[in-house]
C-alpha positions as CSV (number, residue, x, y, z in Angstrom):
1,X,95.2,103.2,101.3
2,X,98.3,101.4,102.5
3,X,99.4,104.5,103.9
4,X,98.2,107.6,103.5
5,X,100.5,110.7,102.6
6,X,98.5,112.9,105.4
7,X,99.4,110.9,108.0
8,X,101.6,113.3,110.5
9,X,104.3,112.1,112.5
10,X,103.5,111.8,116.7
11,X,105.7,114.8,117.8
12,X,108.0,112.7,120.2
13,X,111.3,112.0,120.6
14,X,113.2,108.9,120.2
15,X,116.1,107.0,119.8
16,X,117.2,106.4,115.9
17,X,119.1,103.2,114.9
18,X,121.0,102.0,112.0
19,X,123.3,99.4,110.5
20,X,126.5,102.8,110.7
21,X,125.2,105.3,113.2
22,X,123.1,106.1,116.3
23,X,121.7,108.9,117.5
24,X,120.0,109.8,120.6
25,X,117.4,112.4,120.3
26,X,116.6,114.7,123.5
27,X,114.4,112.8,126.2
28,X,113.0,114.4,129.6
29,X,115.6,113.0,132.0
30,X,113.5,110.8,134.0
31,X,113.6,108.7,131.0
32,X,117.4,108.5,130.1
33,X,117.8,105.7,132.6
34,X,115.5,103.7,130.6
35,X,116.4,104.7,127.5
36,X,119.9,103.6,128.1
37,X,119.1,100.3,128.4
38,X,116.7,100.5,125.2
39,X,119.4,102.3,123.7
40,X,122.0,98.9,124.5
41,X,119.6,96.8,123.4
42,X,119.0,98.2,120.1
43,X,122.7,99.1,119.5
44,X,123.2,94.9,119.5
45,X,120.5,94.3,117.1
46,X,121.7,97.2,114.7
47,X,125.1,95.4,114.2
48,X,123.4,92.4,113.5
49,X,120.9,93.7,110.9
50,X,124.4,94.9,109.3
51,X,125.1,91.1,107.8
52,X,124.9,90.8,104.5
53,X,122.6,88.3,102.8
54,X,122.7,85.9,99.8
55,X,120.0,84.4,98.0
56,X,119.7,80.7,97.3
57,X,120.0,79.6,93.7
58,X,115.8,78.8,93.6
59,X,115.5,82.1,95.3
60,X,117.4,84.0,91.8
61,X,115.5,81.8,89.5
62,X,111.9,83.2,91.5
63,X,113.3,86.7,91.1
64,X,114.0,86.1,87.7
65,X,110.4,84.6,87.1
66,X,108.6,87.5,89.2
67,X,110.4,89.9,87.2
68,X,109.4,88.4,83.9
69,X,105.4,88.1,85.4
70,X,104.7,91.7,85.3
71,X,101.1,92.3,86.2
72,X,99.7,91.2,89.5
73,X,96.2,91.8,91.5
74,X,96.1,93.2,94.8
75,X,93.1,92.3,96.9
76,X,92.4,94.3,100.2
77,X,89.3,92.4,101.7
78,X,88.6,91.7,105.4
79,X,86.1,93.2,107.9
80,X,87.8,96.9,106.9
81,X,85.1,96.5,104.1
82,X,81.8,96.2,105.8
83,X,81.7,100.5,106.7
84,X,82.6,100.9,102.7
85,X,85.0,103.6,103.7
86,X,88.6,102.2,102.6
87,X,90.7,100.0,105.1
88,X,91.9,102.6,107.3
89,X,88.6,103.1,108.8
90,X,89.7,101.9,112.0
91,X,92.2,104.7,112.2
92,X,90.6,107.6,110.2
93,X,87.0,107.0,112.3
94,X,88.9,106.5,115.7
95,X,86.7,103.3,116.4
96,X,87.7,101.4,119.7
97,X,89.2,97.9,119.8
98,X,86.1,96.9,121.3
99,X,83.8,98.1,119.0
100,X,85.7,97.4,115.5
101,X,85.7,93.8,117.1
102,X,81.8,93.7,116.5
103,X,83.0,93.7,112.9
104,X,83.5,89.9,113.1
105,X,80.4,89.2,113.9
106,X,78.7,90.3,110.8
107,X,81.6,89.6,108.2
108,X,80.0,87.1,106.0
109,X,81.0,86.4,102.7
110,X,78.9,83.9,101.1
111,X,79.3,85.2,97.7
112,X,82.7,84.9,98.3
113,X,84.5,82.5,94.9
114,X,88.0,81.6,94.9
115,X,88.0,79.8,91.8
116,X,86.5,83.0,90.2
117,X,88.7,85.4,91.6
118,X,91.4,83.6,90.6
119,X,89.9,82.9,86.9
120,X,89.2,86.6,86.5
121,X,92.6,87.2,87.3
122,X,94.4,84.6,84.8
123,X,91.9,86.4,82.1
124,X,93.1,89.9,82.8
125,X,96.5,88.3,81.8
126,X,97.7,88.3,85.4
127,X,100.1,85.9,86.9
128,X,100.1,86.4,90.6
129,X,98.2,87.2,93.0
130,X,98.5,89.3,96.3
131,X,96.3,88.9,99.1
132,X,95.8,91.0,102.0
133,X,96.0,88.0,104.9
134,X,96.1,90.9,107.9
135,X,95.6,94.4,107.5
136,X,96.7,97.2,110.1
137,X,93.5,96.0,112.3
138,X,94.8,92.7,112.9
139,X,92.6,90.4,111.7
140,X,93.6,87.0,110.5
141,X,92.0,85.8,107.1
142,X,93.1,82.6,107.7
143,X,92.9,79.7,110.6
144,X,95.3,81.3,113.2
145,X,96.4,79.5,116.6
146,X,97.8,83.1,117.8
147,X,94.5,85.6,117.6
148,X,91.2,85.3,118.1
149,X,90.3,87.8,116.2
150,X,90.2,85.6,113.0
151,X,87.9,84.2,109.8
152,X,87.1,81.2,111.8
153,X,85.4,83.0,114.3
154,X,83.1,85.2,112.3
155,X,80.1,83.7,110.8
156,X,81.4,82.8,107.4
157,X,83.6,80.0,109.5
158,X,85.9,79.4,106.4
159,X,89.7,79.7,106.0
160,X,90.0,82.2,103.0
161,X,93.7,81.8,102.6
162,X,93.6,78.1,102.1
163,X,90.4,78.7,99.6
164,X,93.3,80.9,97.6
165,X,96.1,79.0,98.1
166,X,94.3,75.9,96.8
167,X,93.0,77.5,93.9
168,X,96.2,79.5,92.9
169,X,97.6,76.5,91.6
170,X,95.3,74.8,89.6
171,X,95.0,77.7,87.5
172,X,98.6,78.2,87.2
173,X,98.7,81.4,89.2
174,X,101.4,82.2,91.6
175,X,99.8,83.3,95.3
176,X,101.5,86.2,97.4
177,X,100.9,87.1,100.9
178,X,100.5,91.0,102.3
179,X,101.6,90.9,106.1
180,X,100.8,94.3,108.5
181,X,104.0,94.7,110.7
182,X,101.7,97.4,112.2
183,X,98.5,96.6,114.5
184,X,96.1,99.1,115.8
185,X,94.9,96.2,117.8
186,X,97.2,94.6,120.3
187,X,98.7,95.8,123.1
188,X,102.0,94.4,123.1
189,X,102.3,96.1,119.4
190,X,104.7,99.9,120.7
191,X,101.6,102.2,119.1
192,X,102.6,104.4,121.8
193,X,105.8,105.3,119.8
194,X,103.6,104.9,116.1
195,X,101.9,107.4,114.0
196,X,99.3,105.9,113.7
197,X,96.2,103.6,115.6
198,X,96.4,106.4,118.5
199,X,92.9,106.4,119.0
200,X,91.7,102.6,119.5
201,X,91.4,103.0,123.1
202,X,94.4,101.2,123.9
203,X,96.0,101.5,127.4
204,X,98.3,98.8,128.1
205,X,102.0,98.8,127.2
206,X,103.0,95.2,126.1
207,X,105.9,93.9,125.6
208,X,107.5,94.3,122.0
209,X,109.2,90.9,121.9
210,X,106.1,89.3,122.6
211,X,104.9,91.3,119.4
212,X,108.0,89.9,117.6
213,X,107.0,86.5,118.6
214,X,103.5,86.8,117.3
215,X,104.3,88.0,113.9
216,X,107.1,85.3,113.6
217,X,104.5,82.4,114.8
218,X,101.8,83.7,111.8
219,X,104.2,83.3,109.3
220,X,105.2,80.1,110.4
221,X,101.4,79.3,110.0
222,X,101.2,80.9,106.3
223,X,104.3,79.4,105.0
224,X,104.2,75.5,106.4
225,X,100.5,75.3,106.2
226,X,99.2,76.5,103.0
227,X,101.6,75.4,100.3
228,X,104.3,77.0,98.2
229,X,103.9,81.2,98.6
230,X,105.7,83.0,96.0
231,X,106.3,85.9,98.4
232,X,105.5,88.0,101.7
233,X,104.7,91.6,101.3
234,X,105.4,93.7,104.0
235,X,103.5,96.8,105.0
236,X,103.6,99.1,108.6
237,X,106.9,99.9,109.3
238,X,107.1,103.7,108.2
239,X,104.4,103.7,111.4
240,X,107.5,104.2,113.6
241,X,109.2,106.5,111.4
242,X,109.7,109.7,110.4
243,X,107.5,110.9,107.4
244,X,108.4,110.1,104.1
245,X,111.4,112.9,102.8
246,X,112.4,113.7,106.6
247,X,116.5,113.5,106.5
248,X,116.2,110.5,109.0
249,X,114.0,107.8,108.7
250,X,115.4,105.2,111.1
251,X,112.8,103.3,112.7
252,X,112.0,104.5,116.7
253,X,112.2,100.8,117.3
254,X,113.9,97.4,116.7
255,X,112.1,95.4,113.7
256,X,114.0,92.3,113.9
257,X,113.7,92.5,110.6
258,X,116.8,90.4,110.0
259,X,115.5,87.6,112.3
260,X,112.2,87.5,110.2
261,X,113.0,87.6,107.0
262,X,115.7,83.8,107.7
263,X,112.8,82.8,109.3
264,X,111.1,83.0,106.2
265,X,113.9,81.8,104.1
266,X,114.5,79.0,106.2
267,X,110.9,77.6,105.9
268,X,110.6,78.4,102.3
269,X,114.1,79.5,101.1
270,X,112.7,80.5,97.4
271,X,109.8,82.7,98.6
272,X,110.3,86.3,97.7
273,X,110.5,89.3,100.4
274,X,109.2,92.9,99.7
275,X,108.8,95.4,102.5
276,X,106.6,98.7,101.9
277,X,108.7,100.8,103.7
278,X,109.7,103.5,101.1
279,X,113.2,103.2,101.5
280,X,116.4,101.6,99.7
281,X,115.7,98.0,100.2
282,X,117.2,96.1,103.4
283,X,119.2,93.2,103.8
284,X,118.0,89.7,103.2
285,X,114.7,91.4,100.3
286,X,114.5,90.3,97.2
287,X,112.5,93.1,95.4
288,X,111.7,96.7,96.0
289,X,108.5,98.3,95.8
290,X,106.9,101.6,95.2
291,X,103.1,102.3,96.1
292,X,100.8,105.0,94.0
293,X,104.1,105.1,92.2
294,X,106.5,104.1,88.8
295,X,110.0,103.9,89.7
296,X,112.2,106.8,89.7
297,X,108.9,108.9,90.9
298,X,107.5,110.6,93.5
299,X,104.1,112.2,92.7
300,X,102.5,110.4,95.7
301,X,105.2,111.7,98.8
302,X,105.6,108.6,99.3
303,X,109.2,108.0,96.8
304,X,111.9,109.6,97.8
305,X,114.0,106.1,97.0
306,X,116.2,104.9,94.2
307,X,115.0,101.9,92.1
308,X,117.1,99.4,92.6
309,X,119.6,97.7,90.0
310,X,120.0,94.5,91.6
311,X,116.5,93.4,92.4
312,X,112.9,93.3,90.7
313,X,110.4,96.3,91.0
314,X,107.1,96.6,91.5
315,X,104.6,99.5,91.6
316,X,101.1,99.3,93.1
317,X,97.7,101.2,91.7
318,X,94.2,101.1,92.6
319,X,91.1,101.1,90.0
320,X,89.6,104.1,91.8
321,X,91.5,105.9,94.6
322,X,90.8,103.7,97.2
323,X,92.1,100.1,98.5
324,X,89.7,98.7,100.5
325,X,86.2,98.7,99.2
326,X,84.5,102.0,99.1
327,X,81.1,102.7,98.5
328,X,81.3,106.7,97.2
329,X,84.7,106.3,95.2
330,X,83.4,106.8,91.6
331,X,87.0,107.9,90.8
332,X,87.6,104.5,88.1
333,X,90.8,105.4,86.1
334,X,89.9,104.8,82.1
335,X,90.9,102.0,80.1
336,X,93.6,103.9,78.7
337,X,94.8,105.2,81.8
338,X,95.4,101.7,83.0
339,X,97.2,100.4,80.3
340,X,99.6,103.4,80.3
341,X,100.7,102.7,83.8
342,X,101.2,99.3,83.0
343,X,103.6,99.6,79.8
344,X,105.3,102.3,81.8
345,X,105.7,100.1,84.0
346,X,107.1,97.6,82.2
347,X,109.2,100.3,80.0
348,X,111.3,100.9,83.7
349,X,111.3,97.1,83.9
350,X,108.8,97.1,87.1
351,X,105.8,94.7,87.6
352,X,102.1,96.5,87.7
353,X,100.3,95.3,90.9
354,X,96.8,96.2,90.6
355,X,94.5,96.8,93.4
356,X,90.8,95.9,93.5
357,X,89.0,96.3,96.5
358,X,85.8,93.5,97.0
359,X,82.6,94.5,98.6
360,X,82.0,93.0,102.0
361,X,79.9,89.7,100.4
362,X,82.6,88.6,98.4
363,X,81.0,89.7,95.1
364,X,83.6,92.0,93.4
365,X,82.1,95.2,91.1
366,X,81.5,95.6,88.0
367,X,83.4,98.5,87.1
368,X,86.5,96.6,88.5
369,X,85.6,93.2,86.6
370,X,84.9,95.1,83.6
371,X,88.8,97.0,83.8
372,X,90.3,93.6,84.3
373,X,89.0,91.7,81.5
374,X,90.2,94.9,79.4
375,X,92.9,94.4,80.1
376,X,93.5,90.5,79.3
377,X,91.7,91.1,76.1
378,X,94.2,94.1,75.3
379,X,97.5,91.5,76.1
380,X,96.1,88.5,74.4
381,X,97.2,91.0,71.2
382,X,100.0,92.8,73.0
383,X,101.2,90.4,75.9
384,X,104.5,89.7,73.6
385,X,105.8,93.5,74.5
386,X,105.0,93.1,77.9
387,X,105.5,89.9,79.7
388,X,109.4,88.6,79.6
389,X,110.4,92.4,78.5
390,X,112.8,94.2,80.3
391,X,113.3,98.3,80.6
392,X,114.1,100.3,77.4
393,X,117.1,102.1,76.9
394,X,115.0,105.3,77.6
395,X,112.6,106.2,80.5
396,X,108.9,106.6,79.3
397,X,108.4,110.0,77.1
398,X,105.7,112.3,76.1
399,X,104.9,109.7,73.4
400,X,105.3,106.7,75.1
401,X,107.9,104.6,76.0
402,X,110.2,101.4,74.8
403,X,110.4,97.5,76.2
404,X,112.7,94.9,75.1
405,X,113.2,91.3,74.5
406,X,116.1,89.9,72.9
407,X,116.7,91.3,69.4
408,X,113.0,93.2,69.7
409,X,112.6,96.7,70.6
410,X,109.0,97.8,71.1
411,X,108.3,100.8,70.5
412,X,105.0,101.8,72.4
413,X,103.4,105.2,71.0
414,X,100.4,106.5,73.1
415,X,99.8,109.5,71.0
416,X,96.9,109.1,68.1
417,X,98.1,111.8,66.0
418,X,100.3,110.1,63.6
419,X,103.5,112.2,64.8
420,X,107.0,111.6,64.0
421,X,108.5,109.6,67.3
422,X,112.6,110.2,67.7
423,X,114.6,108.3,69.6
424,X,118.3,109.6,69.7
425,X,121.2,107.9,70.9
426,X,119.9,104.6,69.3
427,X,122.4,101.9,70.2
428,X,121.5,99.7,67.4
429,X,123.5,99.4,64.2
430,X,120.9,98.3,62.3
431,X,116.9,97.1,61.9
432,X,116.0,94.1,60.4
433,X,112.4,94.6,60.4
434,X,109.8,97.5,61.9
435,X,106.0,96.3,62.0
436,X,103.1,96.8,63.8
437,X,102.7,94.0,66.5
438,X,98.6,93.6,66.7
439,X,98.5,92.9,62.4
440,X,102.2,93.0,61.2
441,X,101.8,96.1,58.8
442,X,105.4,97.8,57.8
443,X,106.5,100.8,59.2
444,X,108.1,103.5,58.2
445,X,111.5,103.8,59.9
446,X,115.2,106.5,59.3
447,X,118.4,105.9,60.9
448,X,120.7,108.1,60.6
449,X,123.8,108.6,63.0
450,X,122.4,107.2,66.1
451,X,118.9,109.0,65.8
452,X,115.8,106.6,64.9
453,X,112.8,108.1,63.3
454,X,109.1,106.2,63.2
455,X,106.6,107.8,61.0
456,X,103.5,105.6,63.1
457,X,100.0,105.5,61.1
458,X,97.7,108.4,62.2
459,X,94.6,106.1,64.1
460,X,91.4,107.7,65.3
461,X,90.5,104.7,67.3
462,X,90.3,104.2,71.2
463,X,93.2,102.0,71.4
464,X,95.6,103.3,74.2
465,X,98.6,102.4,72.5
466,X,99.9,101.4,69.1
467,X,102.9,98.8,69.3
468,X,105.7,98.9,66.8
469,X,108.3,96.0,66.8
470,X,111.7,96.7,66.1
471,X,114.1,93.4,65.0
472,X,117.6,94.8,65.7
473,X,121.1,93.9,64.9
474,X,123.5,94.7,67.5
């Protein structure tokens, strides 16, 4: 998972920091020396963080286009793979930095096939991709100057980011980057205030800005050397937080959060920023996110934010129940089930990011393969309600739910019993037209003071969700 709800918090104390307030928890008093001085430190970088930030015009016009895109893939990949136990099996298994290490030396991909990932991608209607560059273990999919621990030096010897970023293009498909704030490798990462990564056998306190540093010098590697990158998705930081619904979530530490996201809008001003951190988004992001999760929800834990109504949303899902690739998850949602969450999706106007998880060769499964072509068969009929849509007027229902484009209201209905669907406080005057999308039959259709009635066909048929197209006069 990206982050797992059963993760606990450490049980310490620390400072808390924000843009309006600070707070100093209790601390031994051998410490408050010490803790004045982080205290200072932090207090400057909290006013700071408080500027506001404006997006460049190209910057609006890739929101725009990211919230018009809709579907995504996730792909977690690395060495994480190999013990086909999900990505956190550095942390759940307690494995040594020394030992995971030996992972390198036996991650070998040769089945590995950009230009088919990407082509199974475009055919399950995608239009971007997201790919997991460094994972909470720290290591680098790509040719990195700042760590060792890196594609280059395992056996496969092959920069996989620049195999992606060169195909993305050519298949007119948009590449994203994932980015771990959190390491449960380095040293000069501050695990010994985290909640997670406490038993890698690390010893050694570094020094955070060093951390800082590194992250800011991988980024300036992934967005000068590998092309345009139509975003950088941030995961880690509720590591030095409070657990998700505690009444203070300030971070136990300074991000410089401001400082990296200019840094990325300096190199590549359009290039979106997301950060995984459950919260209300930051200054200086340009959409929000919500993992195992449709906006306005909170079945995972993990959602205790707002959607925002400035911004694009995005929700992320896995195939089974895992991210990374795991070898006993037989849990693969149905057809149905995965085309529900992504018209729901797009009925709160948020993007679907799916996950698939690749086996450690590069091959990806079959049950995966099989759900994604499903899918881009299913939107070559029905891609019109979905793609360029925004939210409905109502959140999803019982029956279903509603998109929109322009004059046309679609009217998804997910149950197969033929039921009347009603949809009060219709702010329509009229309808022009009301027809099935997939063959253009009439439909039935009552309005009668602001309450809409659709008599859909009864259908005993495994189709997950019969479309009906409104034309609408204002």
């Amino acid at each position: 998972m990206l982050y797992p709800a059963s993760c606990k918090g450490a049980g310490f104390f620390c400072l808390h920091v924000c843009t309006n307030k600070i707070s100093l928890l209790p601390f031994n008093v051998i410490y408050m020396k010490k803790a004045a001085i982080v205290l200072a430190a932090l207090l400057m970088s909290s006013l700071s963080f408080s500027q506001s930030y404006t997006p460049t015009a190209s910057n609006l016009a890739e929101r725009k286009w990211f919230a018009d895109a809709k579907f995504g893939l996730f792909i977690h990949w690395g060495p994480f793979s190999i013990p086909g136990s999900g990505e956190w099996v550095m942390n759940d298994r307690n494995i040594t930095v020394k030992n995971y290490t030996r992972l390198m030396h036996f991650f070998n991909p040769t089945e590995f096939n950009a230009q088919q990932w990407v082509a199974m991608a475009k055919g399950a209607g995608m239009k971007y991709i997201t790919l997991i560059t460094r994972h909470h273990d720290g290591f680098s999919m790509w040719d990195t100057k700042y760590s060792d621990f890196n594609i280059m030096n395992s056996p496969y010897h092959k920069d996989i980011v620049k195999m992606m970023a060169d195909e993305c293009p050519k298949q007119g498909i948009k590449l994203f980057l994932y980015y771990s704030l959190l390491d449960w490798r380095r040293d000069d990462y501050q695990y010994w205030t985290g909640r997670t990564g406490q038993g890698t056998g690390r010893t050694v306190h570094g020094k955070w800005e060093d951390y800082i540093q590194f992250m800011k010098n991988q980024l300036t590697e992934l967005l000068t050397n590998y092309g345009e990158i139509g975003g950088i998705w941030f995961d880690g930081y509720w590591d030095q937080t409070n657990p998700e619904g505690a009444a203070d979530r300030t971070p136990r530490l300074d991000w410089h959060l401001e400082e990296i996201y200019a840094h990325i809008h300096k190199l590549q001003p359009k290039c979106l920023v997301g950060n995984n951190h459950h919260l209300t988004p930051f200054a200086g992001e340009d959409f929000q996110m919500f993992e195992r999760d449709l906006p306005g929800e909170n079945n995972s834990g993990l959602s205790f934010q707002k959607p925002s109504e400035q911004m694009p949303l995005e929700t992320c899902e896995t195939i089974n129940g895992s991210w990374g690739f795991n070898i006993t998850d037989t849990s693969y949602k149905t057809h149905e089930q995965l085309i529900h969450y992504l018209v729901k999706a797009g009925g709160l106007g948020a993007n679907f990011l799916l996950n698939i998880g690749p086996m450690p060769n590069g091959e990806v499964q079959p049950e995966f393969k099989e759900r994604l072509a499903y899918m881009g068969t299913w939107l070559k009929t029905y891609g019109e309600s979905i793609y360029n849509t925004k939210a409905g007027y109502l959140r999803p229902q019982a029956w279903g739910c509603l998109t929109q484009r322009g004059n046309k209201v679609f009217v998804h209905v997910f149950a197969k019993d033929g039921a009347p669907v009603t949809l009060t406080g219709f702010p329509y005057k009229s309808i022009a037209k009301a027809y099935l999308l997939k063959n253009g039959a009439a439909t039935k259709t009552e309005l009668n003071n602001g309450t809409l009635k659709l008599t859909p066909a009864a259908r005993n048929t495994d189709e997950p969700d019969e479309v009906i197209v409104l034309e609408v006069n204002s």
